[in-house]
N, C-alpha and C positions, 0 to 999 in steps of 0.2 A: 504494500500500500504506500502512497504517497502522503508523505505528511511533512512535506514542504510547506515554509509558511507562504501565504496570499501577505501582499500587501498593507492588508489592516491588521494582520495580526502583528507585523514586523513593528510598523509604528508604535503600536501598543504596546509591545514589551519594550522600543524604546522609550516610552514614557512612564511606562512600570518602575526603569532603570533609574530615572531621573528621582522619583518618588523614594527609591529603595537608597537611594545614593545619600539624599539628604535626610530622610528619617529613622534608614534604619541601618546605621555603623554596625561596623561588629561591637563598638562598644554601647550601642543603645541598646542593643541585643543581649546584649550580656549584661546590663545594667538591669532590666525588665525583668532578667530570669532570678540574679540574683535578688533582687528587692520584692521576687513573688508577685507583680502586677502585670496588666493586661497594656499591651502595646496600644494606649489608649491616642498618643499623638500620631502614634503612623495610621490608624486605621480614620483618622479623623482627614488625615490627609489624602489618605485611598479615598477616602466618601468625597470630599471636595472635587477630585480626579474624576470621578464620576464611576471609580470601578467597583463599588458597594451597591453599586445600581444596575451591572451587566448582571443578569440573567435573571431579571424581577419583569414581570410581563408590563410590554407597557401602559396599559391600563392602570396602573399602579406607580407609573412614575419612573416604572423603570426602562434599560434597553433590552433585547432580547439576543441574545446571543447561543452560538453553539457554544456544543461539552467541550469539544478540543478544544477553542479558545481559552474557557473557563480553566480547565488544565494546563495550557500553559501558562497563564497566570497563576495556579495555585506554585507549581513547580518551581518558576522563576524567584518567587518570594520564600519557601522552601528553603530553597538553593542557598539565601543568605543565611541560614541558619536559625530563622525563624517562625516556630511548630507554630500549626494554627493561628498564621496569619491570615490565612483568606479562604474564604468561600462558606467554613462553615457554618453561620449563622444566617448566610443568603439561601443557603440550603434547607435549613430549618424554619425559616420567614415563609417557603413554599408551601408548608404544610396550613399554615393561618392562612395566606392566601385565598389556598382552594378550596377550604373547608371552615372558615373563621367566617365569626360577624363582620359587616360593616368597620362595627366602632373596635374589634380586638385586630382588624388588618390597618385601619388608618393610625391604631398604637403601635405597636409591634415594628411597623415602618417607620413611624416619628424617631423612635429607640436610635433602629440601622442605622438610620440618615444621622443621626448625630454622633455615629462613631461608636454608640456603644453595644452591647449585649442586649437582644429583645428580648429575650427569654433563658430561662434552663430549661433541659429534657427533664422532669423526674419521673426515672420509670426505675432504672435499678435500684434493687431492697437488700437488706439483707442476708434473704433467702431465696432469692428471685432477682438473678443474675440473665444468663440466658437464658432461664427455665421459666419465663413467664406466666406461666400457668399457674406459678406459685405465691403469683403475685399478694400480697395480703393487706395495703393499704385500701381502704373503702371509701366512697362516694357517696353518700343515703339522700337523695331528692324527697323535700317534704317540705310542702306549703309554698313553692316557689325558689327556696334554696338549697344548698348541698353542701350536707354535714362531711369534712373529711377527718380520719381517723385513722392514722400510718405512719411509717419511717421511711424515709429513703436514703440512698448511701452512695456515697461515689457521685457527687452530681456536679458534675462541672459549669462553672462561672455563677454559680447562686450567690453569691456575697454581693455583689453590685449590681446586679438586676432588677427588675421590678417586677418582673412575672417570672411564677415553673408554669410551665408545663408540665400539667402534674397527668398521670396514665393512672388509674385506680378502680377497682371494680366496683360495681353496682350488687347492694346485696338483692337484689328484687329480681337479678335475672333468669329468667326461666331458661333460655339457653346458655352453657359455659362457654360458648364459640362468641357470646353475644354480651358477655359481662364486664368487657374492660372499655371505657370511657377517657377521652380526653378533656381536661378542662385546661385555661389560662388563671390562673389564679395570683392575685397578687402577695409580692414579698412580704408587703406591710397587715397583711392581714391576722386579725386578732386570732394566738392558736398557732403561727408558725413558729417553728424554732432551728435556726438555721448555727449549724457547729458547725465551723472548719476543721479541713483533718490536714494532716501534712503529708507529701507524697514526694516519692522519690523524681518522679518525670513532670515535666508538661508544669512545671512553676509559672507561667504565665498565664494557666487557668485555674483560679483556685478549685478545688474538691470538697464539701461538706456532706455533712449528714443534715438530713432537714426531718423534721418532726413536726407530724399535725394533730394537735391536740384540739379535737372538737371543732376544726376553723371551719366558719358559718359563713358562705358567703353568696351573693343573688346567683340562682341559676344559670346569668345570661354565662357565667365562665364559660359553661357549656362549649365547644369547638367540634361541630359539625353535626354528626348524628348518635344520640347516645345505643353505647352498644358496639360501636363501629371504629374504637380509639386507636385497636392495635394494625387495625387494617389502614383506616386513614396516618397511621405514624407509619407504615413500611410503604406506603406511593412511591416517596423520595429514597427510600435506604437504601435501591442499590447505586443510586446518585451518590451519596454519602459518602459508601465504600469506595468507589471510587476518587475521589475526591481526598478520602484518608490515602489509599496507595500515593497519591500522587502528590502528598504530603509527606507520604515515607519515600518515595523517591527523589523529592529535594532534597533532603534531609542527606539522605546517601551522597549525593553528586558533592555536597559540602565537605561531608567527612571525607569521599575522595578526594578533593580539592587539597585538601590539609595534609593528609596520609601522602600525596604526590610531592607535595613541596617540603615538606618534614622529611623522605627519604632522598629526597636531590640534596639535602644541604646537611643533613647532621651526619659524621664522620666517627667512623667507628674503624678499628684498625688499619687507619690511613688511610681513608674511600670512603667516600659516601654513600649512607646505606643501602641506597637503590641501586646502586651495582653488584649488590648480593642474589643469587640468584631466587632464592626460600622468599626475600622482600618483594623481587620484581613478580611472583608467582601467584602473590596474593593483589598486588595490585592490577595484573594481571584476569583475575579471577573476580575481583571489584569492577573493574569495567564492564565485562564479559554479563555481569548482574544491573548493573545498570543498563547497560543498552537491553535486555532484556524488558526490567520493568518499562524503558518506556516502548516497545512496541506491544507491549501488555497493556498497559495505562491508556494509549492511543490509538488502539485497536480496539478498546472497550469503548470510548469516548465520543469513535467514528456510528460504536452503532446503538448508543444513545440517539445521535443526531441522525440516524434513520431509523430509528425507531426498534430497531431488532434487539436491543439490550434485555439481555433476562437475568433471573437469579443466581443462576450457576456463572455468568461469565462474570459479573461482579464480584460473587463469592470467590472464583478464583483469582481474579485480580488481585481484592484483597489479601489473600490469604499469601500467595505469592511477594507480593510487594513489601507487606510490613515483614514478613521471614527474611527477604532477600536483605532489604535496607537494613535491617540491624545487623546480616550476617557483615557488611559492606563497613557497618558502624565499627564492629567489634573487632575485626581485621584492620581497621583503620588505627582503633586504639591500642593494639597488640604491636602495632607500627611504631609509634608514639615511645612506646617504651612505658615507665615509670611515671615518664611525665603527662602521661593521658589520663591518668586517674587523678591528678590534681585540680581544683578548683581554679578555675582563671582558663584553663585552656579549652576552647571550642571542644575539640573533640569528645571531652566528658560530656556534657552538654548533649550533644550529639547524640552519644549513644545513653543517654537516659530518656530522651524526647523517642528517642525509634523505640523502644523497646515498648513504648506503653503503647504503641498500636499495633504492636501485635494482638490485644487485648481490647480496645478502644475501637470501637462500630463495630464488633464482635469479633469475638476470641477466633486465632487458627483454630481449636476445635469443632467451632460452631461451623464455621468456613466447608468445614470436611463434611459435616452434617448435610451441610444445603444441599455441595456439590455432588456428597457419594448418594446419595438417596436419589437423586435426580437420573444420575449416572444407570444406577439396576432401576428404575421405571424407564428410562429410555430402551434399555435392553432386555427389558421384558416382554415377552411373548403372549 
């Protein structure tokens, strides 16, 4: 396949370039991660750029673009060494879109547009990770509002937000296929209790546990059709997953970036390390994975934008990409030496951002799930 850039894609990354250049140093990067906060001035600048608006329908104010673009945007920003700079909250803005009020699309978009977090996902619990069926936070509609009563865990950017998206069952339902519900719920609502937790990766999105004691609020939270929460939250997922590989594939091309230029120049028995044959094998084998993800990434992207994208090719994208990237990380820092483990050098960095998406838009286990299941009904007689 061809995936040569057109013309407006060229422009665009060099104006991404320009944007990436002045807001996001290596040391503003590494200033964000260390100090635990959200790259609040670059993404304020991406919004200005108009690139917080590519792939929001324009009815809504935004432009409309394909997946490949949207990928090389997320990649390129990536590439600077900066996890979850882009796309994923554009991604999760589509779910309110198509299935939100009126007044929870024109908030949700007010948020984006000024640079911050519209929401959190809260859907994983304690006990109900990937196994959603296990889900045990409750919903109880009566008299026009809905009582909620649960815990959730691992929930990323809940401290400076103003809505979860909170996924919770309905105890009234007559069907289990028909029991889990999406609401918009706000932060400030009496009954929430939002704990941070500290985490090894991904420091420039915080992580808490949130707890809903009794919190009472008008039904209209509601988002889309009750009953229909876990369906209307997987529209977008395999958008998502993709979007994460191509996250874990910036991420990679950085720590190659590092691992190239760390073995051209530091000298160990009178040579410089990359002229050892064991160095040149793994860099070697880091490219070989790169070029890979991206004809993975961009082959999946291509048929988003024609429409043929299904579960199994996103799943393997995934599942493929965040593996490959941190094998790419870890090779990187095994390069590094001694000094890749220390605090200050990109490369640690690196490889603690790749590793949590192996895990983060679902686990490689679940990956294998989607794909091998798909695999013996396709081959089934």
């Amino acid at each position: 396949m061809d995936f040569s850039l057109s013309e407006e894609q060229q422009l665009l990354l060099e104006s991404l370039d320009e944007i990436l250049d002045q807001y996001a140093s290596p040391a503003y990067v590494a200033e964000t991660d260390r100090e635990h906060r959200q790259p609040v001035e670059f993404k304020r600048a991406m919004q200005e750029a108009g690139f917080l608006s590519l792939g929001i329908p324009e009815e809504y104010g935004g432009t409309p673009v394909d997946m490949v673009t949207m990928c090389l945007i997320g990649e390129r920003v990536a590439s600077r060494g900066l996890n979850l700079g882009y796309a994923t909250e554009i991604l999760q803005v589509l779910d309110i879109l198509e299935f939100g009020s009126p007044e929870q699309r024109e908030s949700v978009l007010g948020i984006l547009q000024d640079g911050g977090v519209p929401f959190a996902l809260a859907f994983t619990e304690p006990q109900a990770g990937s196994d959603s069926s296990a889900m045990k936070t409750t919903a109880e509609h009566r008299d026009g509002k809905v009582r909620f009563n649960g815990t959730k865990t691992l929930i990323t950017n809940a401290v400076d937000t103003k809505y979860l998206l909170t996924m919770a069952v309905n105890p009234d339902a007559e069907d289990p296929r028909r029991a889990i519900s999406m609401y918009l719920v706000p932060t400030d609502a009496p009954g929430i209790e939002i704990s941070p937790i500290s985490k090894m990766c991904w420091h420039t999105a915080d992580s808490s546990e949130i707890y809903y004691n009794d919190v009472e609020v008008d039904e209209s939270c509601l988002v889309g059709v009750k009953g229909e929460g876990f369906k209307q939250l997987m529209k977008n997922f395999e958008l998502e997953r993709i979007m994460t590989a191509t996250q874990s594939l910036g991420l990679a091309e950085a720590a190659f970036k590092d691992a190239a230029e760390y073995a051209a120049t530091r000298v160990q028995f009178g040579k410089p390390i990359g002229s050892f044959q064991l160095v040149q094998e793994k860099l070697t084998d880091m490219a070989i994975k790169i070029e890979n993800m991206k004809n993975f990434i961009y082959h999946s992207a291509s048929m988003v934008d024609n429409g043929t994208l299904d579960r199994k090719q996103a799943a393997m994208c995934k599942r493929y990409c965040s593996m490959a990237a941190f094998e790419v990380c870890d090779d990187a820092l095994q390069i590094h030496g001694g000094i890749g483990v220390t605090e200050g050098v990109r490369i640690e960095r690196l490889w603690r951002d790749a590793r949590g998406h192996r895990f983060g838009g679902g686990t490689d286990e679940i990956m294998v799930h989607v794909v091998g299941r798909q695999i013996v009904k396709e081959h089934t007689k």
